[in-house]
Every structure is written in structure tokens, then in C-alpha cells.
C-alpha positions in Angstrom: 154.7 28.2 124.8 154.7 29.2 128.4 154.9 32.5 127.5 152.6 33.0 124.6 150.3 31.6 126.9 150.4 33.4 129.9 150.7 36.5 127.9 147.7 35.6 125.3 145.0 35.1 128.7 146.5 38.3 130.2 145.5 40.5 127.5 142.2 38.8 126.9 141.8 39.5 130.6 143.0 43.3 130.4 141.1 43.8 127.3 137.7 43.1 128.7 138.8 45.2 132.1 139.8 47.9 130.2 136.1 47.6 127.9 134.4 47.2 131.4 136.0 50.2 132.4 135.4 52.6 129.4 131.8 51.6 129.1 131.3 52.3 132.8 132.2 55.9 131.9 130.1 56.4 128.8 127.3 55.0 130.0 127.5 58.0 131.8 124.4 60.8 130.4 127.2 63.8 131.3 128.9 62.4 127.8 127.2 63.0 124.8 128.4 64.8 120.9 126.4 67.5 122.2 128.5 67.9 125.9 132.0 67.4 123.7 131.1 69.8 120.9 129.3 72.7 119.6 128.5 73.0 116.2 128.3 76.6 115.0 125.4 77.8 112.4 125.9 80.8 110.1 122.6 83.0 110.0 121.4 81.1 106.5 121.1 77.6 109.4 124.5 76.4 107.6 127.2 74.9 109.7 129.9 77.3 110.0 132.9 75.5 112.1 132.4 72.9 115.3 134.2 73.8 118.4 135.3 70.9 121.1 134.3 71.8 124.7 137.9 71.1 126.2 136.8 71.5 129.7 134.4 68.1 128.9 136.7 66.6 126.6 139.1 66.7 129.3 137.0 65.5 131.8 136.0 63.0 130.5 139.8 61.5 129.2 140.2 61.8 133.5 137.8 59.6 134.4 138.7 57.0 131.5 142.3 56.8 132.5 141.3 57.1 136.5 138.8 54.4 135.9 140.9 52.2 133.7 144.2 52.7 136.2 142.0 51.6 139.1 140.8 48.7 137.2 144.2 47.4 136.1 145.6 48.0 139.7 143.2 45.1 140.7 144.5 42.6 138.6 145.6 41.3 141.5 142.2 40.1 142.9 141.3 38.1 139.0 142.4 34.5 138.7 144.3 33.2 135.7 146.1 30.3 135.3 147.3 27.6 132.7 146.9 24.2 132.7 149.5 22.3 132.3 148.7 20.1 129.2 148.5 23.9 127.7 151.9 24.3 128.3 152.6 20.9 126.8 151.9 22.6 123.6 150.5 19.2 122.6 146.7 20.4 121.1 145.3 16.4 122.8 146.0 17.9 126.0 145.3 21.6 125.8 143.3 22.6 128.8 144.4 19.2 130.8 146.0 18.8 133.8 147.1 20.6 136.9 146.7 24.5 137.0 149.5 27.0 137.4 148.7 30.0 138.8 149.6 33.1 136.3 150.0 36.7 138.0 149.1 39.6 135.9 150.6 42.7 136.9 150.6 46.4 134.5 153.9 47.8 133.6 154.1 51.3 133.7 150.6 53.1 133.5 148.0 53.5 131.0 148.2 56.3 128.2 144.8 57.3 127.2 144.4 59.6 124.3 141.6 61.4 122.6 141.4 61.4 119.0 139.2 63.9 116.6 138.4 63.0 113.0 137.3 64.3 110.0 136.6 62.3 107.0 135.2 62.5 103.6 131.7 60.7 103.8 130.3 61.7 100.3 129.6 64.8 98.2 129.8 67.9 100.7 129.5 65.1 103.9 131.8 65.0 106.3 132.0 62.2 108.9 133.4 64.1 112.5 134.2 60.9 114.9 136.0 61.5 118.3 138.0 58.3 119.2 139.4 57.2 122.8 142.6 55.1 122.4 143.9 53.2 125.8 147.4 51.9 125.5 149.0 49.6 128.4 151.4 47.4 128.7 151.3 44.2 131.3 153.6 41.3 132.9 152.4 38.0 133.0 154.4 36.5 136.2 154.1 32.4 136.3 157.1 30.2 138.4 160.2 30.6 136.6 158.8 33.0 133.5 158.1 36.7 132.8 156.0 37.6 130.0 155.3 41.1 128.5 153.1 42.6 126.3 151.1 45.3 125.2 147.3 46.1 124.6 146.1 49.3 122.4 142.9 49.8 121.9 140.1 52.5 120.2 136.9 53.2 121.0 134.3 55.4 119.4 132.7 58.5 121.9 131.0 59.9 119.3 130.5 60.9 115.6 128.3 62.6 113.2 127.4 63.0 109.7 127.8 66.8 109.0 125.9 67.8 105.9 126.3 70.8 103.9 125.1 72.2 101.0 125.1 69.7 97.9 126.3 71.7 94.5 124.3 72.2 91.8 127.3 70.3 89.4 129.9 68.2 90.0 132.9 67.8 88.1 135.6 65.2 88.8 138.8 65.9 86.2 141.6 63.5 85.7 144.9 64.7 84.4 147.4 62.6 82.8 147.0 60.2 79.7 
């Protein structure tokens, strides 16, 4: 129970320091679809290809992991601890009782990856959505207990409905009996 706990408030408090950290960046106006990529028009105004500004996309994955990493590396300073009817694992006394202080140190360092997609979004749609995912693992220290775990999460930098030209027919055909 003691370490379920500790580990189960030390995500929670990762988590939102890692959100804190992300939306610091993309609140950011240098971040947009248009700053990540290009989307390339034949001479009829059709869409022709879409090509990622690497120099941006990469720029941008810096500053995440940089800001995340400088976030985590102050988990020092937040204070977490458990109560000790918590620890009782006796639900009357949840969240009675003395406090034990929980430390919450990261294990490692934090992968941060960037993700394009391309998915079907209706006849002649196609849904392009560029994902950050953050994965991290962390110790909870208490007296007497180490507990590890890990935290992966996605975020959505951008996406767009790209529309092209919608046929004149359709025809779905099923084989088989």
C-alpha cells in the first residue's frame, strides 16, 4: 500500500509538471502547423505532398525535452507526502493522521518523441496530426521504501483536415460469400 501510494501521488505530480511544461512551449507563437509544415499545391491549387520543416520540428522537440528535464530536476523543491491512515489501507482513515514525507526523484532522463500521422477522415480526407510523446520514469523515496514507475504521455502539436478532390462515383466491393 505504501508503495502504490507513494508512487500513485508521484505520477499525478509528474504528470501535471510535465503538462505545465509542454504547454509552456506551445503557447509559444514560433509553433504553429504552418512553422512545422509546408503543404505543397500543384498549379490546378490541389495539394500535391506536405513537407515537415525538420529544422522547426527539431527545435521545437529541444525545448520540450529541455523544458520538461528542467522541470523534473526540481522535483526536489514540490512537497508530497502520505498520511498515515493512507497507508493504513483502512478507507475510515484515508487522509488521517501524521504525514510522511515522500521524495520524488526521476530515473534516468526523459525520451521525448515526435510523432506524424496520417489517417483516413472520410472520402478523399485525410486527417495529418503531429503528436509529442514524453516518456519518464520516477522513484518515489519514503523511510524504508522505494517505489518506481513510469509516466508516458501524448500530446497533440497540431493537425489538419487535408481535402482533396471528392470523385464523381464511389464504389465499395466486397469479395467473398
Amino acid at each position: 500500500i505504501i508503495e502504490q501510494t507513494a508512487i500513485y501521488q508521484s505520477k499525478i505530480l509528474a504528470t501535471r509538471i510535465i503538462n505545465d511544461a509542454v504547454y509552456s512551449q506551445l503557447d509559444d507563437e514560433e509553433f504553429n502547423y504552418g512553422s512545422l509544415v509546408t503543404v505543397v499545391y500543384n498549379g490546378d491549387n490541389e495539394i500535391t505532398s506536405i513537407e515537415s520543416n525538420m529544422l522547426n520540428i527539431n527545435k521545437l522537440k529541444a525545448k520540450i525535452n529541455n523544458s520538461v528535464n528542467n522541470e523534473l530536476t526540481d522535483l526536489d523543491n514540490h512537497d508530497l507526502s502520505i498520511s498515515l491512515g493512507t497507508i493504513s489501507g483502512l478507507t475510515s482513515f484515508y487522509n488521517q493522521g501524521p504525514l510522511i514525507p515522500v521524495k520524488v526523484k526521476p530515473e534516468g532522463y526523459v525520451e521525448t518523441l515526435l510523432i506524424s500521422s496520417f489517417e483516413s477522415a472520410g472520402i478523399n480526407q485525410t486527417l495529418h496530426r503531429i503528436l509529442v510523446q514524453i516518456k519518464v520514469d520516477i522513484s518515489a523515496i519514503i523511510p524504508g521504501y522505494t517505489a518506481s514507475g513510469a509516466i508516458d504521455t501524448q500530446f497533440v502539436i497540431a493537425e489538419t483536415v487535408i481535402v482533396g478532390n471528392v470523385p464523381e462515383a464511389y464504389t465499395h466491393v466486397i469479395s467473398g460469400s
